[in-house]
C-alpha positions as CSV (number, residue, x, y, z in Angstrom):
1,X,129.8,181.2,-71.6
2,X,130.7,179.5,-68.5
3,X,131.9,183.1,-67.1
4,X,128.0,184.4,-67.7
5,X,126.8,180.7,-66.1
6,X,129.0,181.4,-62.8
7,X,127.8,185.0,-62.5
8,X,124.3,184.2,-63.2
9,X,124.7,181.6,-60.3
10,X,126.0,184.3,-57.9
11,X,123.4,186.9,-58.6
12,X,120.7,184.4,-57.6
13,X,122.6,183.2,-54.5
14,X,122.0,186.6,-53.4
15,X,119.3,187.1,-51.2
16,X,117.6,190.8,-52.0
17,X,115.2,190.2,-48.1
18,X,118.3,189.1,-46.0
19,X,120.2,192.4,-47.5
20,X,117.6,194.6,-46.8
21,X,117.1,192.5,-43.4
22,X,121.0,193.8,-42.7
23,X,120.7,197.1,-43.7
24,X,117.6,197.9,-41.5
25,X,119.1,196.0,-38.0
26,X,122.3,198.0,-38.7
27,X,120.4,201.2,-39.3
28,X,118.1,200.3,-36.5
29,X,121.2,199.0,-34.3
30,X,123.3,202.9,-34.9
31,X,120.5,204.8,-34.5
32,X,119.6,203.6,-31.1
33,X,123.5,203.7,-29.7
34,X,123.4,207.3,-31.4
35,X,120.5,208.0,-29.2
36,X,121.9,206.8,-26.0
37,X,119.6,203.4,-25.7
38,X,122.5,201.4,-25.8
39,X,119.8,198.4,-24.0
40,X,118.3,198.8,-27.6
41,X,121.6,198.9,-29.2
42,X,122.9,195.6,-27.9
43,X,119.6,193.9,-28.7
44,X,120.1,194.7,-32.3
45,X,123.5,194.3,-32.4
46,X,123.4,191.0,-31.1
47,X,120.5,189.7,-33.4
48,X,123.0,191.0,-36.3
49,X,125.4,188.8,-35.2
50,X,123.6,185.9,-33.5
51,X,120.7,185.7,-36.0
52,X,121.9,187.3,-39.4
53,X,125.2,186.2,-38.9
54,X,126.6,189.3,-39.5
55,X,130.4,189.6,-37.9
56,X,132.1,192.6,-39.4
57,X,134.6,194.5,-37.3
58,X,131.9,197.7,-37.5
59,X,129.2,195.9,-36.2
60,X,131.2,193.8,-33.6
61,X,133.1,196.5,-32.0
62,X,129.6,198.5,-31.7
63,X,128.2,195.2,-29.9
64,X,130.9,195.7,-27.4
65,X,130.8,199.4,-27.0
66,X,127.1,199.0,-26.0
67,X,128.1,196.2,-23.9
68,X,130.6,198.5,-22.0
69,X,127.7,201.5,-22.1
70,X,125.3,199.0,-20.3
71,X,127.7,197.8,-18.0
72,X,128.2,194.2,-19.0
73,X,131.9,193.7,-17.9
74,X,132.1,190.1,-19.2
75,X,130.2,190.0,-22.8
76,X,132.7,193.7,-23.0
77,X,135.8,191.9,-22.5
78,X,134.8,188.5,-24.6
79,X,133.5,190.5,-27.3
80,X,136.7,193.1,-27.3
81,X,139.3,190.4,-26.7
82,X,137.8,188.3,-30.1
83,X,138.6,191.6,-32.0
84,X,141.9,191.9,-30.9
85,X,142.7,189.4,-33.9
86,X,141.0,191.9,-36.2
87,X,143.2,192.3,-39.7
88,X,142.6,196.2,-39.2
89,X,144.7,197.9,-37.1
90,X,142.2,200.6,-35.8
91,X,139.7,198.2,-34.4
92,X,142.4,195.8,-32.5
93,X,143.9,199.2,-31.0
94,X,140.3,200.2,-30.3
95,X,139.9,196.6,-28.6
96,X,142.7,196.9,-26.4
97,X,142.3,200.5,-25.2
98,X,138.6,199.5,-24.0
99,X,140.3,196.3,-22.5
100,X,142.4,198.3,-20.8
101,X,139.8,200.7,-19.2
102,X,138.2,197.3,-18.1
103,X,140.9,195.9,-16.9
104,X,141.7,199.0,-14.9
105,X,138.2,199.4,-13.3
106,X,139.0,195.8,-12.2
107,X,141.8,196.8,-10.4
108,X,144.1,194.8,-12.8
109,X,146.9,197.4,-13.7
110,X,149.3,195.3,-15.2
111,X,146.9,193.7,-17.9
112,X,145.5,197.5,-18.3
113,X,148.8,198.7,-19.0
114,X,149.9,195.6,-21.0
115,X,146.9,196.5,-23.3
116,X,147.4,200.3,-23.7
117,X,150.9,199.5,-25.1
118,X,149.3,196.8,-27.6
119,X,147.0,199.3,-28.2
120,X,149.8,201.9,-29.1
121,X,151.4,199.1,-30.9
122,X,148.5,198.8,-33.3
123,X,147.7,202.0,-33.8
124,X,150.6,204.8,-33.4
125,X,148.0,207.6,-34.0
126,X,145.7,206.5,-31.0
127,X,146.3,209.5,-28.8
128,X,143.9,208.1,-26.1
129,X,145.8,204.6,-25.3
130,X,149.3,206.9,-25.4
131,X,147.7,208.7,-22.6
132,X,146.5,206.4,-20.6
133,X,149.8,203.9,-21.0
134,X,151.4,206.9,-19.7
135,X,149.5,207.7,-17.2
136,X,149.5,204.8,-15.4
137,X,152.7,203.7,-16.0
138,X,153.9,206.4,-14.2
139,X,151.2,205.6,-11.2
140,X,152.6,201.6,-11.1
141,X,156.2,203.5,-11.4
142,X,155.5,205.2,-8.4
143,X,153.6,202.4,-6.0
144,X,156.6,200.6,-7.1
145,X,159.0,202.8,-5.4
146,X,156.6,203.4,-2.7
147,X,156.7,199.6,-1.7
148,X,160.2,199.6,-1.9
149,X,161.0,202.6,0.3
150,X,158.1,200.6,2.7
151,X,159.7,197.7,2.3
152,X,163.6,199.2,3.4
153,X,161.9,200.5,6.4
154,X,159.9,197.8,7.7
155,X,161.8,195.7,10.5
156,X,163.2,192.6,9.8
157,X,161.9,190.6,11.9
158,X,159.8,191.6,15.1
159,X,161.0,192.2,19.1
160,X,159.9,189.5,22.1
161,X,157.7,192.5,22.8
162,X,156.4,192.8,19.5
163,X,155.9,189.0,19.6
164,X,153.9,189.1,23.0
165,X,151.6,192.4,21.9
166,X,150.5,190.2,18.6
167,X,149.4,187.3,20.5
168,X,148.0,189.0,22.4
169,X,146.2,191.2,19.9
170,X,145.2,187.7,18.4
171,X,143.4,187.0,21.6
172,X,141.4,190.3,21.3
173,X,140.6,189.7,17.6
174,X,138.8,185.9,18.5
175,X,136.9,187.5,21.3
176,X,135.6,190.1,18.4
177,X,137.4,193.0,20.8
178,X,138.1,194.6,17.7
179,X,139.1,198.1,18.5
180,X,141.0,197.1,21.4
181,X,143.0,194.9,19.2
182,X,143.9,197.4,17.0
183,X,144.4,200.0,20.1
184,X,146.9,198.0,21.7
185,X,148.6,197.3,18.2
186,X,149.2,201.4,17.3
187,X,150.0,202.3,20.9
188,X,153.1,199.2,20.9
189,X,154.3,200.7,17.6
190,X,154.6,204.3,19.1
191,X,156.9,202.3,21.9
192,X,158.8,199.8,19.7
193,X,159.2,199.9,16.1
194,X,159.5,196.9,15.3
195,X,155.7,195.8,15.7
196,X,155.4,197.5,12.4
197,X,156.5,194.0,11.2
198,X,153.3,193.3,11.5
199,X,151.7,196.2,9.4
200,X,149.9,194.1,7.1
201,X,148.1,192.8,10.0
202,X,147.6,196.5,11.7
203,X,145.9,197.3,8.3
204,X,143.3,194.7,8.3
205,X,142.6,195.7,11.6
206,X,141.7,198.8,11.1
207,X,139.4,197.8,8.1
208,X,137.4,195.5,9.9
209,X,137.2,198.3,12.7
210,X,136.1,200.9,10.3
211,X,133.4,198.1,8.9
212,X,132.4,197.3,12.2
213,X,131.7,200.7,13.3
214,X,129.6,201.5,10.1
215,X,127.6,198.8,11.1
């Protein structure tokens, strides 16, 4: 008896409009990513899990895909990062192999790569995060050996002529002599080495030349 009392109970706890409330937002919510109004999507993907309260994996890691379709960099990575702790192991790889792509466009290589291998980790089969883990592993691999062949080669400490040309390139650079600056930089370097010490310096130069000639 108390067995028919507790199931009665659960059948009325049930609430037939909020089902059918779930079912249409999710049906609305797929058909609009489906057809590329991912604006639409992430409206009602976001009232099912603001307003209904609805926080499965499926309809969470939609939320974020449309975030990622729309452009929306941070809700992307909150939303992706909160289904990194998801029990199945498709969705957290899915999770990190989007953060990764973030991560990447963000110019944050290390936390992109650290992701495709979690996402790897998660989920042997996900061909896409093997490729990319691979991929740019072997780009870091090779900036890495790129800044240590630089870094052999660079002097080790700069000439008194290299000394004098800086200052004096300093000079140039708080009169806004721009070009000069950087003139007199590359043509010391072709006669002494050893202002390449100050390469990082060079470089910016020659951005803020290039900027100030687009101007």
């Amino acid at each position: 008896m108390k067995f028919i009392i507790l199931s009665i109970i659960g059948l009325i706890s049930i609430d037939p409009s909020r089902i059918a409330k779930v079912n249409g937002a999710k049906s609305e919510a797929r058909k609009a990513y489906m057809d590329g109004d991912y604006k639409k999507a992430v409206s009602m993907y976001t009232y099912l899990a603001d307003t209904l309260d609805v926080r499965e994996d499926e309809v969470m890691i939609n939320l974020a895909n449309a975030y990622f379709q729309v452009k929306d960099t941070a809700n992307a990575i909150t939303t992706y990062q909160s289904l990194t702790a998801s029990p199945t192991s498709h969705i957290r790889s899915k999770a990190q192999q989007q953060l990764g792509i973030l991560h990447h466009r963000q110019g944050k290589l290390e936390e992109a790569l650290a992701n495709f291998k979690e996402a790897i980790k998660a989920d042997n089969s996900n061909v896409d995060a093997k490729y990319n883990y691979e991929l740019l592993k072997k780009k870091l691999d090779e900036e890495k050996k790129k800044q240590e062949e630089k870094n052999k080669n660079k002097p080790k400490e700069p000439s008194a002529f290299a000394k004098r040309l800086k200052a004096q390139a300093d000079g140039l650079l708080a009169k806004y002599r721009f070009s000069e600056a950087e003139s007199l930089m590359n043509e010391g370097a072709k006669r002494d080495p050893s202002v390449l010490y100050y390469e990082d310096f060079m470089n910016r130069l020659k951005e803020i030349v290039t900027i100030d000639k687009s101007k």
